[in-house]
C-alpha positions as CSV (number, residue, x, y, z in Angstrom):
1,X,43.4,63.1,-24.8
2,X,44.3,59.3,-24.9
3,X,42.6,57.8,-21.6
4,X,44.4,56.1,-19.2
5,X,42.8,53.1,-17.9
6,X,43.3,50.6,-15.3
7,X,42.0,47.1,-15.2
8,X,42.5,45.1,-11.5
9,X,41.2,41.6,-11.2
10,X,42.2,39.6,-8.1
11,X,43.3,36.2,-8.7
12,X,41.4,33.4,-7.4
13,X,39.6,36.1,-5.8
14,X,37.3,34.1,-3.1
15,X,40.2,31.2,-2.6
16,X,43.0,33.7,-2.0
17,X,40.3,35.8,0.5
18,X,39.3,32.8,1.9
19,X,43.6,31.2,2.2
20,X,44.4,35.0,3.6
21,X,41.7,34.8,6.0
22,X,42.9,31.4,7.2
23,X,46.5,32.7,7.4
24,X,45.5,35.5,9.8
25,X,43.3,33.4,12.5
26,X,46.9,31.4,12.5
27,X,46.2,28.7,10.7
28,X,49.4,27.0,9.4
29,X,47.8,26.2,6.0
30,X,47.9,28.0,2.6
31,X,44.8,26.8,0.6
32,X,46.4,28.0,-2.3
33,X,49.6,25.5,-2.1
34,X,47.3,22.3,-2.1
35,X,44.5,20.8,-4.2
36,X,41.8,23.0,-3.3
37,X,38.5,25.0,-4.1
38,X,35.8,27.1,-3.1
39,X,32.4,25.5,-2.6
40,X,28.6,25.5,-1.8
41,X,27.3,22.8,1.1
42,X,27.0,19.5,-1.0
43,X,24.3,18.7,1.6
44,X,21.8,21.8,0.5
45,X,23.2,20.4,-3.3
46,X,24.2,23.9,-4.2
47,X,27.7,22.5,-4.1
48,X,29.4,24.1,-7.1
49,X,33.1,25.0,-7.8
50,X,33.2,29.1,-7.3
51,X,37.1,29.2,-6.8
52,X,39.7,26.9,-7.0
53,X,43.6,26.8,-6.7
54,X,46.2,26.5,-9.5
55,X,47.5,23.1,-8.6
56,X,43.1,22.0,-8.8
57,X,43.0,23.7,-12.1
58,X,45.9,21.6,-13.5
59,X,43.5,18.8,-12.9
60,X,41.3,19.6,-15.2
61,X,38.6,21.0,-12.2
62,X,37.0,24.1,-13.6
63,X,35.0,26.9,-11.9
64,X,31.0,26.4,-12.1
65,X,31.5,22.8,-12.2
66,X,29.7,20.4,-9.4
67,X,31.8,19.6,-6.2
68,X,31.4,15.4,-6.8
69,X,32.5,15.8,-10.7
70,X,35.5,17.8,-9.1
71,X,36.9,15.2,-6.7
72,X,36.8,12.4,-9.7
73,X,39.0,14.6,-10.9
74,X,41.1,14.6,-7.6
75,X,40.7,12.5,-5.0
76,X,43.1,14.5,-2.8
77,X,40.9,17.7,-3.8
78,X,40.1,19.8,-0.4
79,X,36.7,21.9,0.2
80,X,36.4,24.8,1.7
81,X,33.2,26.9,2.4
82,X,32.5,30.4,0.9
83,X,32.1,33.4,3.4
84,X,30.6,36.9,1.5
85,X,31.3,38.3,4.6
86,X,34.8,38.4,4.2
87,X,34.7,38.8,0.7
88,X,32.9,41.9,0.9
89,X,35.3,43.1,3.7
90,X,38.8,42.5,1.6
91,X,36.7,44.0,-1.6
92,X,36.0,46.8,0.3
93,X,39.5,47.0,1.7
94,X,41.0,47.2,-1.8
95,X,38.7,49.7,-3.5
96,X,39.7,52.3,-0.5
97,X,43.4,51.4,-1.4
98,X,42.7,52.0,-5.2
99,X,41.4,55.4,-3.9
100,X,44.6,56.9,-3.2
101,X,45.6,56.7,-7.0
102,X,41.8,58.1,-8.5
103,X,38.4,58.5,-7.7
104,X,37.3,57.5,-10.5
105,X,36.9,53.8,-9.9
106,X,34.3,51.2,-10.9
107,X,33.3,48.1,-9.6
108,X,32.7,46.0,-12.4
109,X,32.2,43.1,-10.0
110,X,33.0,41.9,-6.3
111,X,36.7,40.8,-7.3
112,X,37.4,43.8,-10.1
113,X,37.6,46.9,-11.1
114,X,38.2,49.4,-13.5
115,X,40.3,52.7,-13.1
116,X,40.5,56.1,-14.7
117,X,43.7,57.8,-13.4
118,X,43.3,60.4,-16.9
119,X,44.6,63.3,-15.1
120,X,45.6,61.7,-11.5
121,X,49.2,60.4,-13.1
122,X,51.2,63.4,-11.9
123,X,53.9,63.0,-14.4
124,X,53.9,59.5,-13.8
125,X,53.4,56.7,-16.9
126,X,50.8,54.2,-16.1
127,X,52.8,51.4,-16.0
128,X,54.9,52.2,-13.5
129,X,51.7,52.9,-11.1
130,X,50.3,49.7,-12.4
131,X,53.8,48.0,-10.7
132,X,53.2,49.7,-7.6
133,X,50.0,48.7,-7.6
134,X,50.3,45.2,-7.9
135,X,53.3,45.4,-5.2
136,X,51.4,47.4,-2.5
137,X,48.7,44.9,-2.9
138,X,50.2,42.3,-2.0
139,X,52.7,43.7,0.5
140,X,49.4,45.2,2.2
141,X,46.8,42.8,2.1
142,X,49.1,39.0,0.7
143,X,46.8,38.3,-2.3
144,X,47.5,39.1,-5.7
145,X,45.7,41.0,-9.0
146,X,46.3,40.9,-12.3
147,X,46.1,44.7,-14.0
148,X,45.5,45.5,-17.5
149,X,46.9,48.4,-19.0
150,X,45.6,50.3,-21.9
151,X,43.6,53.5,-23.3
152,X,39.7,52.2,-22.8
153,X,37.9,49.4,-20.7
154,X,37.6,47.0,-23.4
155,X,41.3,46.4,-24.0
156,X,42.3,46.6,-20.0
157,X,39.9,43.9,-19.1
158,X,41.2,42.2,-21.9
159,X,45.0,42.3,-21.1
160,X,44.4,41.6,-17.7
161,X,43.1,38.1,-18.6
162,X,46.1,37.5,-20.4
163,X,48.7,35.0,-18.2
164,X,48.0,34.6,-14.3
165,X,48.7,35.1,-11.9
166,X,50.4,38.0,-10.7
167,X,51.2,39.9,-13.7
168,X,50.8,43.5,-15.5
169,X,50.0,43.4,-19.4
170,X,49.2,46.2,-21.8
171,X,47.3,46.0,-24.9
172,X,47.1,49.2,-26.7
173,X,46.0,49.9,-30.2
174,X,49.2,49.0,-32.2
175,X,49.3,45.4,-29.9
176,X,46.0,44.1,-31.3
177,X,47.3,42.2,-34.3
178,X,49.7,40.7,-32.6
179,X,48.2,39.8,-28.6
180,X,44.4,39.6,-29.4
181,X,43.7,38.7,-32.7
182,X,45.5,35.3,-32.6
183,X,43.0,34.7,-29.3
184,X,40.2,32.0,-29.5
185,X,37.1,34.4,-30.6
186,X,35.3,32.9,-26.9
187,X,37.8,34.8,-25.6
188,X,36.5,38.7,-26.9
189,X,34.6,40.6,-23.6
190,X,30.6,39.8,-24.0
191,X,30.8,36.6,-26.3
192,X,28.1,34.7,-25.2
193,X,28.7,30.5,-25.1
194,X,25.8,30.4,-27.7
195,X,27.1,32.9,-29.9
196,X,30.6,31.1,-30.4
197,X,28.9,28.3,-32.2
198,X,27.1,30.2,-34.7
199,X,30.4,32.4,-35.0
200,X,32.4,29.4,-35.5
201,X,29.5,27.8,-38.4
202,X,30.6,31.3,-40.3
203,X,34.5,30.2,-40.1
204,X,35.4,33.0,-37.5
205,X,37.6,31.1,-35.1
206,X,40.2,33.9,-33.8
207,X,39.4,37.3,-32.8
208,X,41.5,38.4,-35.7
209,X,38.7,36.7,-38.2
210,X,36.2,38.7,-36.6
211,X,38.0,42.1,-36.8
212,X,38.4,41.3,-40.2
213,X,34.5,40.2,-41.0
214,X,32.1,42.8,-42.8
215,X,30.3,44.2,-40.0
216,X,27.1,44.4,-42.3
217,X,27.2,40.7,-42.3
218,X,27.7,40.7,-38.6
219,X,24.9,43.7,-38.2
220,X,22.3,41.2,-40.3
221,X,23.2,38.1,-38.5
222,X,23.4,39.5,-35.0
223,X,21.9,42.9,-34.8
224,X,23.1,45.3,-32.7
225,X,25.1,42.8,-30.5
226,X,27.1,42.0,-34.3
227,X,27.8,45.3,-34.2
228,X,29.5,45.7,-30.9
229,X,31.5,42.3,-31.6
230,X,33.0,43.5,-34.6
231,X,33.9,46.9,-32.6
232,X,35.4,45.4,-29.6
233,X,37.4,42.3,-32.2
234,X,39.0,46.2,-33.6
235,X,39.1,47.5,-29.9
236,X,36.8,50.3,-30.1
237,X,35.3,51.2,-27.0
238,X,33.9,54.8,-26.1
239,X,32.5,53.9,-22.5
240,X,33.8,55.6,-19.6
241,X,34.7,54.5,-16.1
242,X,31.5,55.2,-13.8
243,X,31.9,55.5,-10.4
244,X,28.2,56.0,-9.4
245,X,26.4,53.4,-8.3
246,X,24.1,52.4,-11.6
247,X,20.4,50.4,-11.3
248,X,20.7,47.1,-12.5
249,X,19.6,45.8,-16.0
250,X,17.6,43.0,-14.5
251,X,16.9,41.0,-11.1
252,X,16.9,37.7,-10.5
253,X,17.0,35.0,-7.9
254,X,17.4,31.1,-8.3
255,X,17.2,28.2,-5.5
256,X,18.6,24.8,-5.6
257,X,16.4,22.6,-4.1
258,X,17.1,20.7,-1.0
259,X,15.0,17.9,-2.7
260,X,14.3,17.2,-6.7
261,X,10.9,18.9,-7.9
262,X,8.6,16.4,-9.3
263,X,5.2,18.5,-10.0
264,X,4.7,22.2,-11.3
265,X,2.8,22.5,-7.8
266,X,5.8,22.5,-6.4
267,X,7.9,24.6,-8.8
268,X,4.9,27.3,-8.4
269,X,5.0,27.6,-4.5
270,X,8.9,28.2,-5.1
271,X,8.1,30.7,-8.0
272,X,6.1,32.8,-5.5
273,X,8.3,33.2,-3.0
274,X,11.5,33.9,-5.8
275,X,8.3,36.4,-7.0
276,X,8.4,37.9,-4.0
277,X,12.3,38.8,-3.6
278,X,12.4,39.8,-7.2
279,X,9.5,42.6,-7.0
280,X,10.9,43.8,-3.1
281,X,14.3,44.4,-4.8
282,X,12.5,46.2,-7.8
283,X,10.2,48.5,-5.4
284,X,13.5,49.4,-3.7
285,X,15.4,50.4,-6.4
286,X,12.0,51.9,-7.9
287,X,12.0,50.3,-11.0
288,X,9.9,48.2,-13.3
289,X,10.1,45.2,-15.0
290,X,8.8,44.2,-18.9
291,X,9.8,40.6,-19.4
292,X,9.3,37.9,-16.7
293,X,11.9,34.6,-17.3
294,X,11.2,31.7,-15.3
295,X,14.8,29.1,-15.7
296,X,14.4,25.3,-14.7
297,X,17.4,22.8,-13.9
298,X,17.0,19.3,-14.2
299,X,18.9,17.0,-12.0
300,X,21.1,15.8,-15.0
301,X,21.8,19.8,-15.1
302,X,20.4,20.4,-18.5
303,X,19.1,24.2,-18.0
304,X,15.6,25.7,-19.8
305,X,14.2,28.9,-19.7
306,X,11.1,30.9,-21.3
307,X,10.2,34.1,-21.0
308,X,7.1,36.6,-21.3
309,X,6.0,40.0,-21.5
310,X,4.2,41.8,-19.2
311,X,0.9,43.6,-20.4
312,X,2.5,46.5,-19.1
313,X,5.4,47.8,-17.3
314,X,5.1,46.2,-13.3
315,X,6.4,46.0,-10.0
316,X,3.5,44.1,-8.9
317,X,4.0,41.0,-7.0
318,X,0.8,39.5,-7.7
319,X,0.8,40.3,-11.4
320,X,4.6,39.2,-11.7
321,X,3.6,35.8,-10.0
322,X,0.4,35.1,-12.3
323,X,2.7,35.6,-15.4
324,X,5.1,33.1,-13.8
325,X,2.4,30.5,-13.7
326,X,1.3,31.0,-16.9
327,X,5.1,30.7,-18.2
328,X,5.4,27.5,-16.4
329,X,2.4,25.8,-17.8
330,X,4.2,26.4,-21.0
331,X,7.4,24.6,-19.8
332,X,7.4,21.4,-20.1
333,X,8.8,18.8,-17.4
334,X,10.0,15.9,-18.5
335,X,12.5,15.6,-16.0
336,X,12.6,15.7,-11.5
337,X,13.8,19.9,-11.3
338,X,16.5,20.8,-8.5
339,X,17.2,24.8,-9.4
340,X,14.3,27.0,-10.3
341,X,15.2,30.7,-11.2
342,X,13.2,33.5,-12.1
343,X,14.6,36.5,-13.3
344,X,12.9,40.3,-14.6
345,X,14.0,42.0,-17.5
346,X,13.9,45.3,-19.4
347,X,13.8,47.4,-16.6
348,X,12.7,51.2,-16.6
349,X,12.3,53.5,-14.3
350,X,9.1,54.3,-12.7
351,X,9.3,57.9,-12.2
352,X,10.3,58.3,-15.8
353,X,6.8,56.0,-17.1
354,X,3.3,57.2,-16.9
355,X,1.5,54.4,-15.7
356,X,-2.6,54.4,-16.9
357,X,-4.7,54.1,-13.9
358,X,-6.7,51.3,-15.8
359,X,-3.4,49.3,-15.3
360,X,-2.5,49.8,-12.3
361,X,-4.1,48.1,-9.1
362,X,-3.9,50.5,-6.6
363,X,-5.3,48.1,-3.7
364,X,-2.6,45.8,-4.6
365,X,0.3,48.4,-5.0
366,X,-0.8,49.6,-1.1
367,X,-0.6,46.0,0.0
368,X,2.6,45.8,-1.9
369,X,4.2,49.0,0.0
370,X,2.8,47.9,3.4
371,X,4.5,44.7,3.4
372,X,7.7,46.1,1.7
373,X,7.8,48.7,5.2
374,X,7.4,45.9,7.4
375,X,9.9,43.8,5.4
376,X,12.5,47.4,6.2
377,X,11.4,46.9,9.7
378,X,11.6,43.9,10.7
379,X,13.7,42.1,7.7
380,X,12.9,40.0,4.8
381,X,12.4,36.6,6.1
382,X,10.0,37.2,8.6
383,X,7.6,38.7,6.4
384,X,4.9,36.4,4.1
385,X,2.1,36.6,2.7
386,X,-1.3,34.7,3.0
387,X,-1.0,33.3,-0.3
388,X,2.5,31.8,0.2
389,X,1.4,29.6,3.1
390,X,-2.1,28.4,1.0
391,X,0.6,27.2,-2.0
């Protein structure tokens, strides 16, 4: 049986929350109608564009960009602070909505989703519960989605990144050739911005010319990733819509610094306490971690990263931070650092890994849990260790 799959994406997702949330408090202004955007605080220097309205977009401002390269763009350009609270709230509102049509939903991020209504249509065609869709939404909550419409994931997200806003697209099997193979190939779902290049050196520009390429050549070049390229440039796509909660594939956490790092002193007292967030979340979620990557951002934003494996698989705050160091003395720093990530990789699950008792450091796992409990208890920030205040 043919699948029948959803794709819902709100548009401008945290500028329309943010313009809706205005509107109710009784505020006379709709953000979306001016020059506007979503931003960090410029003070703290995490002031990035994370949303911006249609009228910013036509001048030229683009999301991820910094908020003072933005208003050289505009000088009329209006900030507006992020709040996750109320993101999470009007996510959470629309997922219950979506509820009504299947239970088989997944959150693919904050401001999308995917749907599987295979056997919830009730003699009804898809399309015509994609319309009603995007009308209740916006009679209901006054912020609009874009929906894809198709027969697997793949080929819903991609429709419904098609025009914005507001609209329904399909793109089913026979409609490849003619709405996604004449598309940019850094437009295909998982193209990394380092792949296009060396897609674009082989003379694949379009989706449509890497459809068309010998996925052997693809397979040597690329590996397993070539493989999946050439698969979803043909829009084949076997996964399914999971609506369980799934661990993550990695965990990470990055700070931008109040004030420009000058010394690797001072980039290693932030590494231990990112250390620290990064091995609590992997104790909660019981997992373990087999490649440590430590990123550094200059203040010119030019971004490097190195990475390491662990001797074994770890959860291990101490053992997480010492490989840290040991990446960082490889880095080198040529330039003042204001964002320093660190990031674990290759995850596994502990209960599914026997762990030697040579490699494991059972004092250190105890102290480890202990502080984890009284982090539960009393809540993350008000928890440190020793170490953390000697530097």
């Amino acid at each position: 049986m043919e699948r029948k799959i959803l794709h819902v994406d709100v548009n401008n997702a945290f500028l329309s929350w943010t313009a809706v949330d205005m509107l109710r408090k009784g505020s006379s202004l709709d953000i979306r109608t001016i020059p506007s955007i979503i931003g960090g605080d410029e003070e703290r220097r995490s002031g990035i564009v994370l949303a911006k309205s249609p009228i910013a977009k036509k001048f030229g401002i683009v999301t991820g960009e910094p908020i003072y390269f933005a208003k050289k763009k505009c000088n009329q350009l209006q900030v507006f602070k992020g709040d996750f609270n109320i993101y999470r709230k009007e996510s959470d509102n629309l997922y219950k909505f979506l509820l009504n049509y299947t239970d088989k939903i997944e959150r693919f991020s904050i401001d999308e989703c995917f749907m599987d209504l295979t056997g919830f249509l009730m003699d009804r065609e898809l399309l015509s519960i994609a319309q009603e869709i995007n009308k209740l939404v916006y009679e209901k909550f006054k912020f609009t989605v874009n929906i894809g419409v198709s027969s697997n994931k793949l080929l819903a997200k991609m429709a419904s990144d098609f025009e914005k806003p507001n609209k329904i697209h399909t793109l089913y099997r026979e409609e490849i050739p003619d709405k996604m193979w004449p598309l940019p190939v850094s437009e295909l779902f998982m193209i990394g911005r380092k792949t296009v290049p060396k897609l674009l050196n082989m003379q694949i520009k379009t989706i449509g010319d890497l459809a068309k390429t010998d996925k052997n050549l693809l397979n040597k070049k690329f590996g397993k990733h070539g493989i999946q390229m050439w698969e979803y440039a043909n829009g084949i796509d076997s996964s399914e819509v999971k609506n369980k909660k799934e661990l993550p594939k990695s965990i990470g956490n990055s700070v931008t610094l109040p004030k420009d790092a000058f010394t690797k002193e001072e980039i290693e007292k932030i590494l231990v306490a990112l250390a620290e967030q990064v091995t609590y979340r992997l104790r909660k979620y019981n997992l373990l971690a087999n490649v440590v990557n430590i990123q550094l951002r200059t203040n010119s934003f030019k971004d490097y990263s190195h990475q390491k494996k662990l001797k074994a698989p770890s959860s291990s705050t101490k053992e997480i931070i010492e490989l840290s160091k040991e990446i960082l003395e490889q880095m080198a720093l040529d330039e003042p650092i204001r964002l320093i990530g660190l990031r674990v990789d290759n995850l596994e699950n502990k209960d599914e890994i026997q762990i030697s008792f040579f490699e494991t450091d059972e004092k250190q796992n105890k102290l480890d849990k202990a502080i984890d409990e009284l982090k539960q208890k009393y809540g993350y920030t008000k928890i440190t260790r020793a170490r953390r205040a000697r530097g």
